[in-house]
TIROGU-746477 format. One record per residue: residue in one letter; z, x, y of N, C-alpha, C, O in turn. Coordinates in pm, whole numbers, padded with zeros to 5 digits, always signed. Layout:
TIROGU-746477
AZXYZXYZXYZXY ...
//
This chain:
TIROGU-746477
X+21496+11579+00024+21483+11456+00102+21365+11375+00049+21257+11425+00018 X+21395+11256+00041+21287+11146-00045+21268+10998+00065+21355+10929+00117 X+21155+10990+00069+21139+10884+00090+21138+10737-00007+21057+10718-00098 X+21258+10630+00038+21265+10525-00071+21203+10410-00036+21152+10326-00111 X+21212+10411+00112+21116+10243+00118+21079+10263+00249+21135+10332+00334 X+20978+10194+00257+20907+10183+00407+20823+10062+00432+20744+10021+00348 X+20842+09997+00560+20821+09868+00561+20752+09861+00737+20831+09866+00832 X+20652+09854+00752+20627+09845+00872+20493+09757+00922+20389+09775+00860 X+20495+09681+01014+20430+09581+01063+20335+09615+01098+20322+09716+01167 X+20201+09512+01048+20088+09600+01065+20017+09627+01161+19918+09700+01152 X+20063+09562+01287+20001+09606+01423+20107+09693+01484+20120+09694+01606 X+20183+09765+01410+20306+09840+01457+20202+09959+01589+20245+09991+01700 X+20075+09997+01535+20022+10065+01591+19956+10003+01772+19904+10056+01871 X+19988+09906+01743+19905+09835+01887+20071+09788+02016+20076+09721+02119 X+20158+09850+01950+20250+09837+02055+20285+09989+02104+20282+10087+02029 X+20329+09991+02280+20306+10146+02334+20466+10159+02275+20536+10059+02261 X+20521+10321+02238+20662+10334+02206+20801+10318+02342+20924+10327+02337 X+20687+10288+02470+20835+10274+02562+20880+10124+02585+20951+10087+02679 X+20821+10028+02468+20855+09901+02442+20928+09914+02304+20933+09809+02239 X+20984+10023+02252+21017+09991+02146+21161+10080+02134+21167+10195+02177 X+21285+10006+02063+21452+10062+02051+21431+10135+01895+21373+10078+01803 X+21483+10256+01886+21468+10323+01756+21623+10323+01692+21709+10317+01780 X+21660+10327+01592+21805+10300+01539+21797+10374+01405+21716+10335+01322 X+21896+10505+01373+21916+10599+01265+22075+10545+01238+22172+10543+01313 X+22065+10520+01156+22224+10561+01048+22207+10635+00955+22118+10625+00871 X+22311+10739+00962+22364+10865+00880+22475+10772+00829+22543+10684+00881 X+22461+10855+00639+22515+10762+00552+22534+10922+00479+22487+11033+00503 X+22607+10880+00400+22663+11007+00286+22532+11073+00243+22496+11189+00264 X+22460+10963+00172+22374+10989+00047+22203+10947+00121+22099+10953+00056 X+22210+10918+00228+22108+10827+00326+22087+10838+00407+22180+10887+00472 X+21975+10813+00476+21921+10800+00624+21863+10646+00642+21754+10626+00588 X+21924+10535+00711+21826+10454+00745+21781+10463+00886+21853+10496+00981 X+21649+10429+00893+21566+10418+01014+21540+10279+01075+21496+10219+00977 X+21541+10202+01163+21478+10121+01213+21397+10058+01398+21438+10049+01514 X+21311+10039+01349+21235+10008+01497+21201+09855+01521+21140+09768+01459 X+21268+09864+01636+21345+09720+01697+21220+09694+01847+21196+09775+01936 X+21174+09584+01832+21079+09497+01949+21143+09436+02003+21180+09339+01937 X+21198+09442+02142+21342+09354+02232+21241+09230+02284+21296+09121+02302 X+21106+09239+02308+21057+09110+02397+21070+09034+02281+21084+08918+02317 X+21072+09043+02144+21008+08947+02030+21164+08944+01959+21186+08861+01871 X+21258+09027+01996+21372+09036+01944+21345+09066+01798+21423+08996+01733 X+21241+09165+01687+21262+09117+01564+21214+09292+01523+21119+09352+01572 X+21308+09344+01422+21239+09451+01408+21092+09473+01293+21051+09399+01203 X+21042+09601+01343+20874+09568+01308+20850+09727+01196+20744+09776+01156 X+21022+09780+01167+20953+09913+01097+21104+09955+01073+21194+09978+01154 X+21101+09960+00920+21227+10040+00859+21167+10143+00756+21060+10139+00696 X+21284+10251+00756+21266+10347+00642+21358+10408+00601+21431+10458+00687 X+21392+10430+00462+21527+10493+00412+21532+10607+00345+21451+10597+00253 X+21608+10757+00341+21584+10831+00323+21690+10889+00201+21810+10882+00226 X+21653+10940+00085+21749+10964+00022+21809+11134+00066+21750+11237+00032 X+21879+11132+00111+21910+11257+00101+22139+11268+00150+22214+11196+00216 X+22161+11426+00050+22275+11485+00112+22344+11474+00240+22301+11581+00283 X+22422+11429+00342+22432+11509+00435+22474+11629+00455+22463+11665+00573 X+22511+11692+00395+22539+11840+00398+22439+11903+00363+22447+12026+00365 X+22331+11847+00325+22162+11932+00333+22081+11902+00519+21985+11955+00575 X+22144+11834+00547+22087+11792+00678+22035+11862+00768+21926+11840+00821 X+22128+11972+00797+22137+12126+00868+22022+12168+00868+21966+12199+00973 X+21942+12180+00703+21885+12273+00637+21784+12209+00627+21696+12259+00557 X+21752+12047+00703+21635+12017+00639+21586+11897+00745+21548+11783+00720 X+21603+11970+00880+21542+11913+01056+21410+11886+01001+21363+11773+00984 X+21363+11979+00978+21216+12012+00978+21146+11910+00908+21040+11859+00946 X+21244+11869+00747+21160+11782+00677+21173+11623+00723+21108+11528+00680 X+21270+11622+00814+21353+11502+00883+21233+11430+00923+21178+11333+00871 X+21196+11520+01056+21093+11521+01125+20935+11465+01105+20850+11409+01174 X+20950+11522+00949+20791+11540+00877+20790+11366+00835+20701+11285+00861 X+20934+11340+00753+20913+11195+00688+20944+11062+00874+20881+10957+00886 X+21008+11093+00941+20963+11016+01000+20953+11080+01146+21038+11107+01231 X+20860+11088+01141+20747+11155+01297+20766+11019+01423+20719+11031+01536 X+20816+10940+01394+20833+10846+01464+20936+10913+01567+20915+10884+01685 X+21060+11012+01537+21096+11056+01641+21122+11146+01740+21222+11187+01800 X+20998+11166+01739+20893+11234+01839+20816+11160+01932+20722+11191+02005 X+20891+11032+01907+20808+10971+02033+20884+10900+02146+20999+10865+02121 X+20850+10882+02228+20904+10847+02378+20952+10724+02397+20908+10665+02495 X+21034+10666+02325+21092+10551+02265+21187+10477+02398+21260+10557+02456 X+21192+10313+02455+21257+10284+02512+21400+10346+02512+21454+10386+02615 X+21449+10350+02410+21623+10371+02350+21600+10447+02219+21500+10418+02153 X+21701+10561+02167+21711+10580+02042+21841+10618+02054+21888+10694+02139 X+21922+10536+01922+22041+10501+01923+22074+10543+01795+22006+10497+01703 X+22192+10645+01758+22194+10739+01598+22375+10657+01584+22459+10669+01673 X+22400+10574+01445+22512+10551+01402+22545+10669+01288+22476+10743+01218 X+22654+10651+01303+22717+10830+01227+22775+10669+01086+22714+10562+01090 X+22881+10691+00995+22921+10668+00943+23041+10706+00797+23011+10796+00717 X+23119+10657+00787+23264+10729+00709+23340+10636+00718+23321+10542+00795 X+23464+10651+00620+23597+10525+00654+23734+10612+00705+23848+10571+00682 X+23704+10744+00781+23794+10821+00892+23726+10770+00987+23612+10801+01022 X+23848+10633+01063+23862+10548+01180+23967+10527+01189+24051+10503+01102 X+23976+10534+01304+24103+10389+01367+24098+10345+01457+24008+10387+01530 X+24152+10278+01491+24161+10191+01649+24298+10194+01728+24406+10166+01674 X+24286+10228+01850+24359+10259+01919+24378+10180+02044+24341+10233+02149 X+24439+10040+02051+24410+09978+02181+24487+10025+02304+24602+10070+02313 X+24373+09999+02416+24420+10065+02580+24611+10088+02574+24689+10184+02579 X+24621+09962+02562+24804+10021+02556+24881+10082+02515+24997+10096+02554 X+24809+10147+02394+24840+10254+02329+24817+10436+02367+24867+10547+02381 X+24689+10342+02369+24620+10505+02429+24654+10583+02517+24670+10551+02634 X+24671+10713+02465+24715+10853+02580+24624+10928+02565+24619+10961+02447 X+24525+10988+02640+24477+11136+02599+24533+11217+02513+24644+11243+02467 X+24416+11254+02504+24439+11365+02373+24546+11360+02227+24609+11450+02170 X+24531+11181+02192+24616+11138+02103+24562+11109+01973+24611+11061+01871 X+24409+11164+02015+24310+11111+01887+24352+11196+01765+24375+11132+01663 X+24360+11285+01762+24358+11385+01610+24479+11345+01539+24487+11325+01418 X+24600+11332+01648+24674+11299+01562+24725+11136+01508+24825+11101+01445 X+24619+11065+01556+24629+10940+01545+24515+10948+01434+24587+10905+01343 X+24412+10968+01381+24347+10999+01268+24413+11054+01145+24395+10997+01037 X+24481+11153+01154+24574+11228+01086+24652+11165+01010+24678+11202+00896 X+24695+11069+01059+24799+10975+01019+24777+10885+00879+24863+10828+00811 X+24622+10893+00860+24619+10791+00760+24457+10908+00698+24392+10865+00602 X+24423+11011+00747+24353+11086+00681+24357+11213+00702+24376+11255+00816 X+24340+11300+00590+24278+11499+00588+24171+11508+00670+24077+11429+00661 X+24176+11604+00758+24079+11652+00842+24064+11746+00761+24155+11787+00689 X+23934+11798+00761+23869+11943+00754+23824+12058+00868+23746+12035+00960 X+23882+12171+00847+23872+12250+00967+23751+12222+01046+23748+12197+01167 X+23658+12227+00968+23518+12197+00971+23474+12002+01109+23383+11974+01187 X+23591+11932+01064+23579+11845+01147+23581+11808+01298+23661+11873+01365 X+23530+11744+01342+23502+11702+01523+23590+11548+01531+23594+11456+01450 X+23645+11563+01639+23668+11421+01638+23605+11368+01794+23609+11415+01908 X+23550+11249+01734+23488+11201+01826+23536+11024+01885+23570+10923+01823 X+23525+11039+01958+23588+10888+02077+23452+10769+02098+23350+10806+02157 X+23459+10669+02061+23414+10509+02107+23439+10388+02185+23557+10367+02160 X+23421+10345+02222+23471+10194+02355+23479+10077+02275+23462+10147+02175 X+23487+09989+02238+23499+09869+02215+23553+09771+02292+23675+09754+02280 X+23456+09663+02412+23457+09607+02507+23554+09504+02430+23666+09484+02477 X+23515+09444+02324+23517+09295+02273+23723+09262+02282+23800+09175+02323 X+23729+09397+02214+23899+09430+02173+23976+09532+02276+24078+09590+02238 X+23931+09549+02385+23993+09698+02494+24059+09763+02374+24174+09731+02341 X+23951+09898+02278+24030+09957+02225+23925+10072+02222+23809+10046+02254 X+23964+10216+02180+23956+10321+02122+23918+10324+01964+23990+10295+01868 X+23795+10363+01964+23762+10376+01821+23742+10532+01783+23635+10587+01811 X+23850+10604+01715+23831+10722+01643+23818+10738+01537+23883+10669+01459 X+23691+10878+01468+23666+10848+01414+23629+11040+01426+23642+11123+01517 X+23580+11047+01286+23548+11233+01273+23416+11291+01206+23357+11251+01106 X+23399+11357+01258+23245+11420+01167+23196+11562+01173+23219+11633+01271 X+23145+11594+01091+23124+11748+01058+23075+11806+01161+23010+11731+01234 X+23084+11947+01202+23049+11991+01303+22898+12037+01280+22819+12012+01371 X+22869+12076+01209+22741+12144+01175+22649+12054+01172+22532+12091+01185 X+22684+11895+01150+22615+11736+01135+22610+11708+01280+22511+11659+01335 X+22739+11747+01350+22709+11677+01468+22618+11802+01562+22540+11756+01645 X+22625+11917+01554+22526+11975+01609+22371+11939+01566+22273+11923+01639 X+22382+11935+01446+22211+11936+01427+22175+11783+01473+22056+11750+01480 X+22255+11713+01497+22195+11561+01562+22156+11573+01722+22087+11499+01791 X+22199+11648+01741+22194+11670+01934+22049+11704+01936+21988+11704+02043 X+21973+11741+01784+21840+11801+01868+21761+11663+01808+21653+11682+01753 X+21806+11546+01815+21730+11449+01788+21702+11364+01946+21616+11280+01970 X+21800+11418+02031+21707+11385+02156+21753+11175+02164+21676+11079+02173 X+21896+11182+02155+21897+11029+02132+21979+10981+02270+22016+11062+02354 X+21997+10863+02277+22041+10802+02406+22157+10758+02374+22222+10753+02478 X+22249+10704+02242+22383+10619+02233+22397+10708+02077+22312+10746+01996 X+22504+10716+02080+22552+10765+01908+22713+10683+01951+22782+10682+02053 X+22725+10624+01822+22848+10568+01770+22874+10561+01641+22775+10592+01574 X+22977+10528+01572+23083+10505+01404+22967+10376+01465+22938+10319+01570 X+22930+10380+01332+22847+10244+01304+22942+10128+01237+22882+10041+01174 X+23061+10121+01243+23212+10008+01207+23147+09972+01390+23163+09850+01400 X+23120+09994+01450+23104+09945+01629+22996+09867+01564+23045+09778+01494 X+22937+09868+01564+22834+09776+01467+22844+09640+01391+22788+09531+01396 X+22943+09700+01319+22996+09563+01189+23106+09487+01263+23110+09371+01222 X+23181+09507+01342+23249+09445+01472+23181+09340+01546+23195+09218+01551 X+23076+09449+01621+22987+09344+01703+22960+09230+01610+23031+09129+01608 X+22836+09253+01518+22842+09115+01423+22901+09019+01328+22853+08919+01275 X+23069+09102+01318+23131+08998+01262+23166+08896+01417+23127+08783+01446 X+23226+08962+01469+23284+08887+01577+23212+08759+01653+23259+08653+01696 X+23022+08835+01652+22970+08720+01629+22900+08560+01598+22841+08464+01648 X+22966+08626+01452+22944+08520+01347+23082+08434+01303+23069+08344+01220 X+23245+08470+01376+23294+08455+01330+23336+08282+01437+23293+08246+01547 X+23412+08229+01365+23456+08067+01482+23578+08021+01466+23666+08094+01420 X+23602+07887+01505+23748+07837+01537+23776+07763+01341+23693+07777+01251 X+23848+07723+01334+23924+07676+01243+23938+07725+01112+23950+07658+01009 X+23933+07873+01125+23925+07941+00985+23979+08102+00989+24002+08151+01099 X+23989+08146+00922+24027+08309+00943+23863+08347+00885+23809+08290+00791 X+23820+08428+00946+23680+08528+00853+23752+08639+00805+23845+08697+00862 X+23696+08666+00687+23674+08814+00646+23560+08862+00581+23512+08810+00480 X+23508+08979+00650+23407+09057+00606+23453+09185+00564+23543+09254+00611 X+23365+09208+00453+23371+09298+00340+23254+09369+00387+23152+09316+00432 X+23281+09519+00372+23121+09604+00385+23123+09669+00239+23239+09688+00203 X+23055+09697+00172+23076+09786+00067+23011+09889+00065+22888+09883+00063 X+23081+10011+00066+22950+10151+00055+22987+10218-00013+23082+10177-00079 X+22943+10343-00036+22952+10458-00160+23104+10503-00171+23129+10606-00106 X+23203+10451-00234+23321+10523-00233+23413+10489-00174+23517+10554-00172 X+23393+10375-00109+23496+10294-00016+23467+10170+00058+23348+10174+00088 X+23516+10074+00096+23479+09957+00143+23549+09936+00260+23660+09984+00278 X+23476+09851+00359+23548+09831+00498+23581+09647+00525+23500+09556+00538 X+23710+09644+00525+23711+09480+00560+23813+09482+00672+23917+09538+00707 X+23702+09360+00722+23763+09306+00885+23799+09141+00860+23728+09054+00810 X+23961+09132+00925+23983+09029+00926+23990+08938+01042+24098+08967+01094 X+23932+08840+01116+23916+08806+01265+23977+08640+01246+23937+08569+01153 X+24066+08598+01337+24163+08470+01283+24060+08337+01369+23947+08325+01415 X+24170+08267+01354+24055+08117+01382+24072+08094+01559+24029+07996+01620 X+24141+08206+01619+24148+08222+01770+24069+08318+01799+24079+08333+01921 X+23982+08406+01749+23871+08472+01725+23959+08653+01795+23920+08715+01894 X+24064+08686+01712+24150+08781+01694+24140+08866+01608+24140+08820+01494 X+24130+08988+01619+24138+09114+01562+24278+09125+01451+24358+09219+01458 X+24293+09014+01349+24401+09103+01250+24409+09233+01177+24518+09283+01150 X+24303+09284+01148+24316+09408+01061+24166+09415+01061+24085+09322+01060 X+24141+09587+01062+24019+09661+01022+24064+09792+00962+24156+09867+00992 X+23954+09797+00848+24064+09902+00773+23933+09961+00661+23842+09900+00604 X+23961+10062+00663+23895+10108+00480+23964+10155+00381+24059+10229+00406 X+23933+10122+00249+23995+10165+00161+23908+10211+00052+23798+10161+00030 X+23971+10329-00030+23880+10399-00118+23816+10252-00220+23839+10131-00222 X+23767+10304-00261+23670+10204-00403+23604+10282-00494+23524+10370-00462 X+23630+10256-00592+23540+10374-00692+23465+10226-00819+23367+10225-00893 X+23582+10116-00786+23461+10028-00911+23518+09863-00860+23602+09813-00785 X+23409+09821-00953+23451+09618-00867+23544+09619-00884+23616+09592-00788 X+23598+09644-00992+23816+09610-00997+23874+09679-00874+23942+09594-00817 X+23878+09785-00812+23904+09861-00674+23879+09735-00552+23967+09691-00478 X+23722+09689-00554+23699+09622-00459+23745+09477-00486+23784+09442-00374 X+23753+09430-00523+23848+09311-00591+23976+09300-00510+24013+09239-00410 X+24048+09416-00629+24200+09427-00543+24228+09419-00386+24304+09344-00326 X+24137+09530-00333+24175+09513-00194+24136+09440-00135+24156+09454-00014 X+24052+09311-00182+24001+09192-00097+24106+09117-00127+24168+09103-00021 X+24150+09070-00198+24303+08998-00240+24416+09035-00216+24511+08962-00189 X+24416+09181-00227+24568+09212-00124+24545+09223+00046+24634+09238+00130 X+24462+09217+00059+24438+09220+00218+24438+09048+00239+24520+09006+00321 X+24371+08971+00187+24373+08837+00188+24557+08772+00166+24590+08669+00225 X+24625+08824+00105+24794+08787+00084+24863+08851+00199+24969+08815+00249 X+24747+09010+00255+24919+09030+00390+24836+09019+00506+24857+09100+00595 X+24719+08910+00527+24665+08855+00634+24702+08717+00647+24694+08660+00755 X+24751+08647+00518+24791+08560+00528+24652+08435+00523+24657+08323+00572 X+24540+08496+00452+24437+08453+00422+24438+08304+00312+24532+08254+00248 X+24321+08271+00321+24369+08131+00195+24195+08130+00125+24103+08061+00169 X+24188+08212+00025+24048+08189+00015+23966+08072-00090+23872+08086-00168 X+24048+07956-00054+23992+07825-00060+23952+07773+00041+23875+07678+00022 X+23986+07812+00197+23979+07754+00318+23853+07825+00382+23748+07774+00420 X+23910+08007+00384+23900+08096+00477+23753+08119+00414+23724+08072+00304 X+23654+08201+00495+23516+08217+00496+23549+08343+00457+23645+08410+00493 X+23464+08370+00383+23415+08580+00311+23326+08582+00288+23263+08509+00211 X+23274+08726+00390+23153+08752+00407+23111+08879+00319+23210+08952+00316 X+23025+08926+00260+22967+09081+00164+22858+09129+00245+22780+09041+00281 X+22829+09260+00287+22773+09279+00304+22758+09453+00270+22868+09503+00245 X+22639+09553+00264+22654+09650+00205+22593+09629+00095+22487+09567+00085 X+22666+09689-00015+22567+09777-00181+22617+09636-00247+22691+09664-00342 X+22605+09505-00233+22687+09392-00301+22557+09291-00326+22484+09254-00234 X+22540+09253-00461+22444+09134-00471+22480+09049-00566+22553+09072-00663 X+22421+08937-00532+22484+08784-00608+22474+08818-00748+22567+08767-00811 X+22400+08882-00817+22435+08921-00953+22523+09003-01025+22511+09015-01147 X+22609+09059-00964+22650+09170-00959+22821+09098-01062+22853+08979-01050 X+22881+09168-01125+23015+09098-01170+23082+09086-01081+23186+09021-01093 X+23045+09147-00951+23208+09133-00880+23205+09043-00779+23291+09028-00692 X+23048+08951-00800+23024+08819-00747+23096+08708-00838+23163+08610-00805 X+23063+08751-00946+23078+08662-01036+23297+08635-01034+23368+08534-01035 X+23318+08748-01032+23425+08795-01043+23537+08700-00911+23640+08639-00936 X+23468+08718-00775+23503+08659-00671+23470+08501-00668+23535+08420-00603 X+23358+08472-00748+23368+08332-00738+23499+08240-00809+23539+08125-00791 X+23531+08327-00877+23672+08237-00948+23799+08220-00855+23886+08135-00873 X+23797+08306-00758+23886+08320-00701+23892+08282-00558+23996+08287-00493 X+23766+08242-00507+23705+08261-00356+23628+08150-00343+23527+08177-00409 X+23613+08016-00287+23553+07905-00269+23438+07950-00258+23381+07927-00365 X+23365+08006-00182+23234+08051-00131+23236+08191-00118+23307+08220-00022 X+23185+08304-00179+23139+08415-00092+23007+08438-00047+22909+08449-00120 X+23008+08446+00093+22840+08425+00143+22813+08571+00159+22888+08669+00154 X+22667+08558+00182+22620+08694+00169+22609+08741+00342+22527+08666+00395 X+22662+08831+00433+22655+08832+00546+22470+08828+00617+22372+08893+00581 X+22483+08740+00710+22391+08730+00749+22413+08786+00898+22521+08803+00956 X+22228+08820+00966+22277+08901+01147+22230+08754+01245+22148+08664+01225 X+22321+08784+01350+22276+08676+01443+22156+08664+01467+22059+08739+01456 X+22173+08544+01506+22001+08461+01566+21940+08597+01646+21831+08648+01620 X+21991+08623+01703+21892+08722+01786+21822+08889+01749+21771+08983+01809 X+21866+08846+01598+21808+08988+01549+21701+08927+01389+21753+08887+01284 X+21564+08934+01411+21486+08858+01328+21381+09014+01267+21370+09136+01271 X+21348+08942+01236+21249+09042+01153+21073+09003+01148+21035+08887+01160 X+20983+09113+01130+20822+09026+01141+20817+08993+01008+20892+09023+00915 X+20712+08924+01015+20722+08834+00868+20672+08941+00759+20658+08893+00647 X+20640+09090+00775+20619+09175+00700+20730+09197+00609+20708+09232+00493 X+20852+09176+00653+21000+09179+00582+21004+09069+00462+21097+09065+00381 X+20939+09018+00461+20977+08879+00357+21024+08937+00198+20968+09017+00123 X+21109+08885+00187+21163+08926+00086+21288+09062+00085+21344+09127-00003 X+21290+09061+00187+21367+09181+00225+21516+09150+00210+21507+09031+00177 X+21653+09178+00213+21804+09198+00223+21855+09262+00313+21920+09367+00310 X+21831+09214+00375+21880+09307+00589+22018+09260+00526+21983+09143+00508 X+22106+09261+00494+22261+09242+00407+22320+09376+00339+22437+09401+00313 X+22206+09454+00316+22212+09563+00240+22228+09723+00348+22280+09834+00350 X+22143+09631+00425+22187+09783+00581+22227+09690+00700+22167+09675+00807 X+22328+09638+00663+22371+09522+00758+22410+09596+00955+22371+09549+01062 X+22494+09718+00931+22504+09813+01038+22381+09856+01141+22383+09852+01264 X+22250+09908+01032+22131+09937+01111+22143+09830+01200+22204+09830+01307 X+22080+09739+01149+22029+09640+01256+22145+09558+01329+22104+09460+01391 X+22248+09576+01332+22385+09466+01419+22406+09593+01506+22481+09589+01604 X+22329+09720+01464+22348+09802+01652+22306+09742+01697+22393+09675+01752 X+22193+09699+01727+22117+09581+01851+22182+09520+01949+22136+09495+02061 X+22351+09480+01886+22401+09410+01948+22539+09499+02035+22642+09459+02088 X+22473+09643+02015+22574+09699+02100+22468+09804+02184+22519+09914+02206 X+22354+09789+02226+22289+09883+02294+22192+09791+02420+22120+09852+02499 
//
């Protein structure tokens, strides 16, 4: 386990911790951390962790050591899990005990897997979604108040950001697969979905075939990047030929940062911080 960046405000020390929301996402290859100020709305302390999750089990102790922060008596601490084993299941659908095999359907479980259940107010739906058992035990001794699929996350802030006379689509990009949400110009749930990705030609394709059976027009329609994606990158370059604008996703007005961040890409852990808008 490594520590990669740490960013924290320098009177971080002069605020008490039961004024302050703590926010972990578990990532394949990662841990991000962040500490969120609700009177000032802006967070004042991030940190990212390189590590396995399947070392996780084995390595509480060093968890602990790199950020001691949660050990403390925190207004809220809120842990996003993360993977592209999801689906959505709206109320009218839904039956008990229909989750496994409604997962099943479009992914391999491992014996080894849990499946676990989410709310989504915005859409009355069921968000399932699965995670290791030995991951989800050793998180219980983190002592947290909300755990959710951090896609509850990228929801909240597309939906957001999204408005009338256009279709949105947002793109997430992460290690091995990408998540795009398509929301119409009546501010409607067409498709949320992941699909593997192993290189920009992967992520390419499925932004353009999802854009042809959404019925997308990306001369008109808005596309958003957010995740492992930067304006230099070819598959910016790549999308500009094809895509009027691709903007870089930005978080609502109500999630700011102290001016210690400057220079920072809150675009890059776009999930951390758009929990805010579900806790």
């Amino acid at each position: 386990m490594q520590l990669t960046n740490n960013i924290t405000a320098p009177e971080y020390a002069s605020y008490t911790s039961q004024q302050l929301q703590q926010f972990l996402l578990f990532e394949n290859s990662r841990i991000l951390f962040g500490t969120y100020y609700p009177e000032k709305k802006i967070f004042i302390k991030f940190k990212s962790l390189a590590i396995e999750m399947n070392e996780l089990t084995s390595n509480l102790d060093e968890l602990f050591i790199h950020l001691p922060e949660l050990k403390e008596n925190v207004l809220s601490r809120t842990i996003l899990l993360s993977g592209r084993k999801f689906t959505l299941i709206p109320d009218e659908f839904y039956v008990s005990g229909i989750e496994k095999n409604a997962l099943t359907l479009n992914f391999k479980l491992d014996e080894q897997e849990v499946i676990r259940k989410d709310y989504i107010d915005k859409i009355n739906s069921h968000l399932i979604s699965s995670i290791d058992k030995n991951i989800s035990d050793s998180l219980e001794m983190l002592n947290y108040d909300k755990i959710f699929h951090s896609v509850k996350a990228f929801l909240s802030g597309s939906f957001s950001l999204s408005g009338k006379f256009s279709n949105h689509i947002f793109i997430q990009i992460n290690t091995g697969y990408i998540t795009i949400i398509v929301i119409d110009s009546e501010q409607k749930l067409k498709l949320i979905n992941s699909f593997p990705a192993r290189s920009e030609d992967d992520i390419f394709y499925h932004i353009m075939n999802v854009s042809k059976q959404c019925q997308c027009n990306p001369e008109n329609d808005n596309y958003y990047l957010s995740g492992n994606y930067n304006k230099n990158s070819a598959l910016n370059k790549l999308l500009y030929n094809y895509i009027r604008f691709p903007f870089t996703l930005k978080l609502p007005d109500q999630i700011g940062f102290h001016p210690v961040f400057e220079n920072f890409y809150p675009h890059l852990y776009y999930n951390l911080f758009a929990a805010v808008l579900c806790v």
